[in-house]
N, C-alpha and C positions, 0 to 999 in steps of 0.2 A: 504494500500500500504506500503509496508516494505518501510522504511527509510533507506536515505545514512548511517547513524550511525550503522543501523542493520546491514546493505550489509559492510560495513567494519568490522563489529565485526565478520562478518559471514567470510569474508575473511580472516580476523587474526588466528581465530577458528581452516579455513579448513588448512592453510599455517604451523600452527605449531601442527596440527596433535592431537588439544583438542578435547577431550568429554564432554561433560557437565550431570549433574545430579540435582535434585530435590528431597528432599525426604519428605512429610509432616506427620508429627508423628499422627497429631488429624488422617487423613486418611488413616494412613498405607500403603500408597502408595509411591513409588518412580519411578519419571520417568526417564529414561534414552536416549540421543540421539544413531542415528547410528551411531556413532563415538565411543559413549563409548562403545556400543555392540560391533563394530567390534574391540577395545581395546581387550575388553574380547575372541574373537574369535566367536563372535556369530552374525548370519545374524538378518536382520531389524524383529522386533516383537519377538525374542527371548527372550528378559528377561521375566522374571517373573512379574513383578512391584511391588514387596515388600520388606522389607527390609530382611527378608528372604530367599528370593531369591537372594539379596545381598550378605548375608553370605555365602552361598552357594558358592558363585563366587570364593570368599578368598582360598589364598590355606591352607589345615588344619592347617597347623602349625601357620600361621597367623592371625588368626579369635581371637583369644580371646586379644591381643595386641589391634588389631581394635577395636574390641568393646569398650575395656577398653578407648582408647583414644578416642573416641565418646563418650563416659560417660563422662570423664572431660572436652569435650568442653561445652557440655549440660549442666554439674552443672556450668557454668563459660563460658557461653557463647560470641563468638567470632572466629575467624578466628582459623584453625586450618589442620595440616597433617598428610597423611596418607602414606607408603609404603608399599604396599603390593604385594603378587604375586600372579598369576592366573594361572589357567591348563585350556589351552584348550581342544578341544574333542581329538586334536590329540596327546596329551601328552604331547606337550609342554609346558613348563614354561614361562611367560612373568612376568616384572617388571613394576608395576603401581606406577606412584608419584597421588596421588590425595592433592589439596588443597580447602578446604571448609572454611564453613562459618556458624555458626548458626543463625536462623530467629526467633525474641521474637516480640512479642505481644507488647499492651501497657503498661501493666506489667510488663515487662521484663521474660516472660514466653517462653519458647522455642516452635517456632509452626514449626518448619523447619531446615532443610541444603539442603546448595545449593554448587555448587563448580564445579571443570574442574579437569581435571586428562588427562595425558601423558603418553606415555611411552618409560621408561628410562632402557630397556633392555640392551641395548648394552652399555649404563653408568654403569650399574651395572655390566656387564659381564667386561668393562675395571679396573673398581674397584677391581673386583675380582683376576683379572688377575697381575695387579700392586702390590696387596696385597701380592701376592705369590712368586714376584721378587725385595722385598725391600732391599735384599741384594746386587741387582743391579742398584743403584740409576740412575748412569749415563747412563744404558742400557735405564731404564725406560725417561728418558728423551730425546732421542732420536726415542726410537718409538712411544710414545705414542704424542710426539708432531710433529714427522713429519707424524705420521697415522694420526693426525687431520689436520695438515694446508696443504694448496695445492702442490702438488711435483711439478705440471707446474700452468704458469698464463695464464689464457686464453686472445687471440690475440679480440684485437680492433683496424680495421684500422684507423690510425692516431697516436697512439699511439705503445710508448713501455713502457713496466713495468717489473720491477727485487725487490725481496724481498728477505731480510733474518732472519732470527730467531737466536738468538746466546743466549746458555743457560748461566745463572749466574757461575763463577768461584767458589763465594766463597758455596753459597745453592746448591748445588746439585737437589734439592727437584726439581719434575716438577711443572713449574709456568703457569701463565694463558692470558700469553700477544697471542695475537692475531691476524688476519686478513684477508681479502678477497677482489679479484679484482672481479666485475660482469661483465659479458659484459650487458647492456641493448638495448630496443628498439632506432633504430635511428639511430646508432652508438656512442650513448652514453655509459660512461664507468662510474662506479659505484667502488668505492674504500673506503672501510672501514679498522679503527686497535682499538686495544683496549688494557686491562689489566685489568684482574680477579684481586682484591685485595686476597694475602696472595697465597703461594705453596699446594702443594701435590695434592693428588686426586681432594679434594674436587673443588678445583681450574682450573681445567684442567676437571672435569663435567661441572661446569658453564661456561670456554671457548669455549667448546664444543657447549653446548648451547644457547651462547650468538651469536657466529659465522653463525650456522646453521639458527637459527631463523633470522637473519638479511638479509641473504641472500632469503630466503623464501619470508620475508618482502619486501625486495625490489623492487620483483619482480613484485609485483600487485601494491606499493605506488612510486606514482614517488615524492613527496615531501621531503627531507632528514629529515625535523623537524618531519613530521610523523611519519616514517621508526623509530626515537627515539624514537618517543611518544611511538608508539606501539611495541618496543623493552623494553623500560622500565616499563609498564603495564605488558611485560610478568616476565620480573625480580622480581616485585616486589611479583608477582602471586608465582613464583617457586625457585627465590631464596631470597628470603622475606630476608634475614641476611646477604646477599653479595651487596659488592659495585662492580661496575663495571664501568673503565670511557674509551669512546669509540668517533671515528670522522667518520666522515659518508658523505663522497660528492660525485659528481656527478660533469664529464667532460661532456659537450655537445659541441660538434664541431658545430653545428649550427646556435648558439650564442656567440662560443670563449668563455665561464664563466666555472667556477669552482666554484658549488656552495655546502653550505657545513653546518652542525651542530655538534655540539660541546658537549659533555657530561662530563665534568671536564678531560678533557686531553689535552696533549701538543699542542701548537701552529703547525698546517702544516707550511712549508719553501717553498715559492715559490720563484725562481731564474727566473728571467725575460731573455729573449734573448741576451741583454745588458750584462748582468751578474749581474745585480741590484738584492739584494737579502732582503728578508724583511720577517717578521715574520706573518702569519696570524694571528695575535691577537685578534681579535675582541673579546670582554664579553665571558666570555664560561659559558654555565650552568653546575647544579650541573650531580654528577654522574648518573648513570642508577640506580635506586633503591633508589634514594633517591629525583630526581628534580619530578616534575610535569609536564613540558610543556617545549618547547626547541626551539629557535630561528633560523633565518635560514640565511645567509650573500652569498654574491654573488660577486665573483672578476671578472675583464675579464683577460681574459689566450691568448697572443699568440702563435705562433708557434717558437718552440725552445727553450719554457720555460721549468722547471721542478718543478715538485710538490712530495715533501718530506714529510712524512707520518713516525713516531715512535714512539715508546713508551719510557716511562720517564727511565726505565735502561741507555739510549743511553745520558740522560744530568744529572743523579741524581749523586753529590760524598759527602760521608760523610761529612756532616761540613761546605758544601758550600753554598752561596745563588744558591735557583735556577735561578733568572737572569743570573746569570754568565755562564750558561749551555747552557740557552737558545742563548745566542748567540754565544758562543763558537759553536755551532751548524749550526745557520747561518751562519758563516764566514767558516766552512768547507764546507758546500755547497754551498759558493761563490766559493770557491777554489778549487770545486772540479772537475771531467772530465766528460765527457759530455754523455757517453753511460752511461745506469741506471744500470747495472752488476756492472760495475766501480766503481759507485758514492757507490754504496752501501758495498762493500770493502772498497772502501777510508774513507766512513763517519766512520767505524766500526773502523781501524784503529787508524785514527785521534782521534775520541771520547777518545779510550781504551789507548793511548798511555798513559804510565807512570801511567796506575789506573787496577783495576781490578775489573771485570765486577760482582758488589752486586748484580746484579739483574736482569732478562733476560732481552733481546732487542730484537723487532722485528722494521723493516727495511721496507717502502715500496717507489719506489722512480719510477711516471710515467712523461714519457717525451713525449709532446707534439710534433706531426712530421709538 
């Protein structure tokens, strides 16, 4: 009987669109799922099952790069990547991220690789695309971040939500701050943000997909420590050298809480109906890519209150403690007006007043009805 473990792994699997592989060298076999066939463009029992039939897969120009990086995992066995691209039957081009692993003996002899692979086409087509308009920096950060974060938020009764994204003055570079509202089962609402550590492309591939995958996630885990866990398992899979620090909660009107996990990033601001305003502080763990396991805290929320979501551009200023930010921050969202459109101008304002903006800000602000 397939175990809970398996059935979530297998959910994680289908949710963020991996294939998996096997490859045993003593057998010269490699197996493949239908997922990584249908990666490749190929229906279920298509492949070959060799490594052969592997190479084959590779587009020409790419085969001997592969190999070559499969030879130095083998002599030096250990975790290891691949990009490469494929031709389907129909002539198109697809971009495959694979990361493996090699399997030794008690020798330390290589019997194996094992590993998962994605595909990151349309990262690589916005790559390309960026690459070609570097002359247009600020162009590039305006479509390339309002094509990835949502143009509208989607409606939950009970609530309302307003966000905004404001790029750095001084970096031009596109950055990797983040976000997404969900609607969930129940009428539960789902509200995540984050920040890709470091600009440019590369940065804006893994918001990309830090974003997409969470949402995916969410949809089948209703636990927010999970929804980490298994956000952070994928980080660590595909973007193994990036930090990521992300919040992750869930409104349920049923129980009036707002319950929430924390990946090394800013305290939420909840403003009580009162206008009592207080910092979600609870312990935060470390980032996506680097924690293990992730806690989960639970407020009750009632009606009238607002809950304040952003990333650290919106309280970082050279040279200052960040205490000081943080609550320059609460006291603007004590002070601030009560529609979420509003608050989210006003917080932007206030913050930015007399500093300029190092570093992007994204802004999520929902109000309980």
């Amino acid at each position: 009987m397939t175990s809970l473990i398996d059935q979530r792994l297998a959910l994680a699997l289908e949710a963020a669109r991996l294939g998996t592989w096997t490859w045993s060298i003593a057998e010269n076999t490699t197996v493949w799922d239908a997922r990584l066939e249908e990666l490749h463009g190929l229906g279920p029992g298509e492949f070959g099952g060799t490594f052969d039939d592997w190479l084959a897969s590779l587009h020409p120009d790419d085969r001997a790069q592969c190999v070559a990086r499969v030879e130095r995992a083998l002599a030096n066995p250990g975790p290891y990547m691949l990009l490469h691209r494929t031709i389907w039957k129909d002539g198109s081009v697809h971009y495959l991220e694979c990361r493996g692993t090699v399997l030794v003996d008690d020798d330390g002899k290589p019997t194996a690789t094992t590993g998962v692979a994605i595909d990151v086409t349309e990262r690589e087509w916005h790559k390309a695309a960026a690459s070609e308009a570097l002359a247009h920096q600020s162009e590039i950060v305006n479509v390339l971040q309002h094509a990835l974060l949502p143009a509208a938020l989607p409606y939950v009764e009970g609530t309302r939500t307003a966000a905004r994204y404001i790029a750095a003055d001084i970096n031009p570079a596109v950055g990797g701050d983040w976000y997404a509202v969900l609607p969930l089962p129940d009428d539960r609402l789902g509200v995540a943000i984050g920040d890709v550590a470091g600009h440019g492309l590369a940065a804006v591939a893994d918001m990309a997909s830090a974003r997409f995958s969470l949402r995916a996630l969410a949809l089948s885990e209703p636990a927010t420590e999970l929804v980490l866990e298994r956000l952070n398992q994928m980080v660590r899979v595909f973007e193994s050298d990036t930090m990521i620090t992300a919040l992750y909660g869930v409104y349920d009107p049923a129980s009036s809480t707002w319950t929430y996990s924390t990946a090394g990033h800013c305290p939420a601001v909840l403003r009580a109906p009162d206008g009592k305003t207080v910092l979600l502080d609870d312990p935060v763990d470390p980032p996506l890519g680097v924690a293990t396991a992730f806690h989960r805290f639970c407020t009750p929320i009632e009606r009238g209150s607002k809950i304040v979501l952003y990333t650290d551009g919106l309280i970082e200023r050279r040279g200052e403690m960040i205490t000081l930010g943080l609550e320059r921050v609460r006291q603007a969202v004590a002070n601030g007006p009560d529609d979420p459109d509003d608050l989210c101008d006003y917080l932007a304002d206030v913050m930015l007043q007399g500093a300029t903006a190092e570093d992007d800000i994204a802004i999520v602000v929902v109000a309980i009805d």
